[in-house]
N, C-alpha and C positions, 0 to 999 in steps of 0.2 A: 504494500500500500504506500502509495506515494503522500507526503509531506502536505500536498495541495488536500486530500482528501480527510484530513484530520484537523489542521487548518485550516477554518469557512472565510477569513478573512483574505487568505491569498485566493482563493477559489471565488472572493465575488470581485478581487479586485482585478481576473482574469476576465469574469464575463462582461466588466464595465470596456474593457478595453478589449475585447475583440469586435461586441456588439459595436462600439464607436466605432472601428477602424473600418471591419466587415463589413457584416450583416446589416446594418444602416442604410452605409451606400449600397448595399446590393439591392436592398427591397426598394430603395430611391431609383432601381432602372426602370421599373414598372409603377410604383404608385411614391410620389414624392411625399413625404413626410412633414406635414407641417405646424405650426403652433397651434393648440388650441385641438389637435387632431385625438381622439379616444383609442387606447391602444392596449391589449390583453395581454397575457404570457401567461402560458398553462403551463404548472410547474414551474414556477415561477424561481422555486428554492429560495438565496439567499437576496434575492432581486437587483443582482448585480446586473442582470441584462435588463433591466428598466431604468437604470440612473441614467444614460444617456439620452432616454426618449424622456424624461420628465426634463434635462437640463434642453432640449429642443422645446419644450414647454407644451408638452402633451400631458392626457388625464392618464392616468397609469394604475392600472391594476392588474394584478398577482394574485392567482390562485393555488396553492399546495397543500397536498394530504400531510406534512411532515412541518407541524407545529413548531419544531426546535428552529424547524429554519427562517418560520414566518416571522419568527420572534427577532433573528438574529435582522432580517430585511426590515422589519420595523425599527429598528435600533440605528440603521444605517441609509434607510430613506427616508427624504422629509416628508413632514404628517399634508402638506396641501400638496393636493393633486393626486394623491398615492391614495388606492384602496388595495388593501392585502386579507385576504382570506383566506383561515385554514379552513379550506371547503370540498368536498368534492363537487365536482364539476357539474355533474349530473344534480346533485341536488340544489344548484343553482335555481331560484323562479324567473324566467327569462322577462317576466313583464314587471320587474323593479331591479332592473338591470338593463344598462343603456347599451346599445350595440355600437361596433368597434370599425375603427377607420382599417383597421391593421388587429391579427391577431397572429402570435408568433410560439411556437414551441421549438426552441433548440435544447437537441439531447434529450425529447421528453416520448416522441412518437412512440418509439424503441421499447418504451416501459408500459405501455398501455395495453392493457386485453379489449379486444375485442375494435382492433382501430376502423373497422368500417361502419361499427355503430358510431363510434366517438365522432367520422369525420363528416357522418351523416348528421350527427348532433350539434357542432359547434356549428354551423351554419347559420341557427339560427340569433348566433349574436354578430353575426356579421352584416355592414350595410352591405345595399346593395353592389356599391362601387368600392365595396373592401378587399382586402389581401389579405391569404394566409400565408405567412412563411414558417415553410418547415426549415431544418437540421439535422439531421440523424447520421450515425455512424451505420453502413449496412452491413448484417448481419455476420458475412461470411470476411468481412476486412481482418485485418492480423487482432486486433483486440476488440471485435464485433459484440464478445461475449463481458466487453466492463470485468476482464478477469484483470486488469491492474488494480481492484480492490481488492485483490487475494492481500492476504499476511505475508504468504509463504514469500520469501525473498526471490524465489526462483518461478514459481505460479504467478505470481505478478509482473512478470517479467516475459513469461512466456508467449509466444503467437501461437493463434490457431487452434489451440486445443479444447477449444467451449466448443467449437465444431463437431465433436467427436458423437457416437449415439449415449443417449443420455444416461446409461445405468454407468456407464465405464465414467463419463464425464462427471458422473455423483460420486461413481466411487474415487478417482481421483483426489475432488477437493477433500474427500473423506479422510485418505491414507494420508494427507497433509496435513492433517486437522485445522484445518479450517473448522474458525464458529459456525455452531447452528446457523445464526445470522444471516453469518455470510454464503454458506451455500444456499439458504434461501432466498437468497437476494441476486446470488448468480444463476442459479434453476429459474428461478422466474424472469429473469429478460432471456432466459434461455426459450423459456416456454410465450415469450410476448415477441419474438424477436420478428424482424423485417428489412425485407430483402428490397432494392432498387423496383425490381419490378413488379413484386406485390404493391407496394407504396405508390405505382406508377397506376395500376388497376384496380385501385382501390381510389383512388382520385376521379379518374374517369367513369364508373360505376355511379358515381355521387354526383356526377353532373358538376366536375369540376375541371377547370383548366389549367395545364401547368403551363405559365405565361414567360419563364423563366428557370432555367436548374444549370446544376455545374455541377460534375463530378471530380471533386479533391482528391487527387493524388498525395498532396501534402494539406492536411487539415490547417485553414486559418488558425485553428485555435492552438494549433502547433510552435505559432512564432511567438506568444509567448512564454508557453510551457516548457519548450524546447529550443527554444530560438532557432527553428526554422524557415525557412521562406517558404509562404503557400506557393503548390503548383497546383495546376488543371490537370487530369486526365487527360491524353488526347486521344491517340486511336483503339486503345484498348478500350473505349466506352461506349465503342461500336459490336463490340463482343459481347452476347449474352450470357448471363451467369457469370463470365470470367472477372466482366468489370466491379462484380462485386467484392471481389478478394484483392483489388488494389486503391479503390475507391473508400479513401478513409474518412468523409464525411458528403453528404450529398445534400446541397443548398439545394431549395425550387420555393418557385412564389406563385401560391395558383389562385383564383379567381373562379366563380362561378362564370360559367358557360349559359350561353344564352339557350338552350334547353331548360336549364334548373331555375 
């Protein structure tokens, strides 16, 4: 387990600065972002990826099942213009609740059961001339399976092996002893997990349109955790299946389609 994952303070001060540098400008090539504009983040976590869209001076709100961290996002966002919620989403009432210029989930797709009800569902807080931007790491990439929150110094470390069939990949984190926790916590995006192309037909399905997307070869969120420089994918993201196992984080901005 890496230093960023026990420390929430280096982890929101990661999402303020990739959201600002990235993810900002990129949802700005399709729907320009502006003051005053209503903007969501499901899973919101520590709401490091909202401090930049309220410093743009939009309404901001955060939704998370994991109380510790609504806690720690209220301690470190300012109380106007911020609404944070340890809520599930679903038990949201959508008619005392304003709908959203922009609604965005990075890193959160990945962790949801059941994403074609979810993406059938948040629609309805979106205007009509809104954006979703998704994030997601796809499933079959080198650490698809969030095993850099093993303990083990060597399982956190390792590529590929959450790929494995799942009694072997249990018994694994087992022989490691790895906490209960944590192999519950890795079984289950194991069992939530999604791939480029489910994500891609699961959009379309829903009468949605992917108006924008880019397959990372090098994760934005790479330069500062790692001080790398983001790349693109290029022709391997013309290969089925393959591009999943190089593509370390896949940006899209979609939009309802004039069908939905």
């Amino acid at each position: 387990m890496q230093e960023r994952h026990l420390n929430r303070n280096i982890y929101f001060d990661e999402q303020v600065i990739t959201t600002k540098q990235y993810v900002i400008p990129y949802i700005s090539k399709v729907k320009q972002i502006k003051e005053g504009d209503y903007v969501l983040e499901v899973g919101c976590g520590e709401g490091g990826n909202l401090m930049p869209f309220y410093e743009l001076g939009c309404y901001c709100f955060g939704v998370d099942l994991d109380n510790f961290r609504i806690e720690i996002a209220k301690s470190k966002l300012p109380h106007d213009h911020v609404t944070l919620l340890n809520q599930n989403i679903y038990d949201i009432d959508e008619h005392n609740f304003p709908q959203f210029d922009l609604i965005f989930l990075r890193d959160v797709i990945e962790h949801i059961h059941h994403q074609d009800q979810f993406i059938s569902f948040i629609r309805k807080f979106l205007k009509p001339d809104g954006v979703i931007f998704f994030a997601f790491p796809p499933w079959r990439m080198p650490f698809g399976g969030h095993q850099q929150i093993a303990h083990h110094k060597y399982l956190s470390k390792l590529p590929f092996y959450h790929i494995l069939p799942e009694k072997w990949y249990h018994y694994m984190l087992k022989k490691s002893k790895e906490s209960e926790d944590t192999i519950q916590n890795l079984m289950e995006i194991k069992e939530t997990r999604i791939s480029i192309h489910r994500f891609q037909k699961i959009i379309k399905q829903n009468h949605f349109e992917i108006k924008k997307s880019t397959y990372w070869l090098i994760n934005p969120n790479y330069e500062i955790k790692f001080h790398l420089k983001p790349h693109k994918l290029y022709f391997l993201k013309y290969i089925p299946f393959i591009k999943d196992f190089f593509t370390t984080c896949y940006y899209a901005v979609v939009v309802p389609d004039k069908e939905g």
